[in-house]
N, C-alpha and C positions, 0 to 999 in steps of 0.2 A: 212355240208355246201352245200348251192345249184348252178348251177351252173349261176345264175344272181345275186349274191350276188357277188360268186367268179371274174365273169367279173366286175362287177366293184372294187374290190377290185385290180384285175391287170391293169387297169384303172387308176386309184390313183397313183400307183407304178410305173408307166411307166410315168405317167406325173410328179412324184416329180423326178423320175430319169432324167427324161429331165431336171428341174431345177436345180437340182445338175451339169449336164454338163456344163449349161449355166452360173450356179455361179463360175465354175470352170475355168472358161474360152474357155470351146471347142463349140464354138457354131456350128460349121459345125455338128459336130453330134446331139446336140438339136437339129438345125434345121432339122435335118433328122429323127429325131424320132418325131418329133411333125407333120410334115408334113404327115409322115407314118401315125402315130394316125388319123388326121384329113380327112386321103382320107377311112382309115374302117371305122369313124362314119359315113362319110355321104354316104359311100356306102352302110350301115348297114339303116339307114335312109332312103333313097329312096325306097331300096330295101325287107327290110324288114328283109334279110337274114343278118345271123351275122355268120363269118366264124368259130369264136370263141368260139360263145357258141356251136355249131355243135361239135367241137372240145374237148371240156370241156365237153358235156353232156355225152360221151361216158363212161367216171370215173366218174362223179357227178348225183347225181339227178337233176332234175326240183325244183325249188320253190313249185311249184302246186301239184308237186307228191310228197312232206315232207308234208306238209298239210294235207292230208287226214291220 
């Protein structure tokens, strides 16, 4: 597995987990984890940098480097 596949994979996970809170009735922590989510993508977005995949490529390969 590479490691831009594996981010969005915990992507998914972190947003259905959010949803589960929300269906669950704890919204104060949805809202804290979605907010959390929403301030890494767009810091990832602007910036280019993603703390995460930094974090993950240290175990995982690249997409680009399973390829060859």
């Amino acid at each position: 597995m590479c490691v831009e596949k594996l981010q969005k994979i915990l992507l998914a996970l972190a947003l259905g987990i959010s949803m589960m809170l929300a269906a669950a009735g704890s919204l104060k922590a949805a809202f804290i984890l979605q907010v959390g989510l929403i301030i890494i993508l767009i810091a990832s977005g602007i910036t280019g940098f993603c703390y995460i995949t930094n974090v993950l490529s240290t175990a995982f390969p690249s997409c680009d480097e399973e390829k060859k």
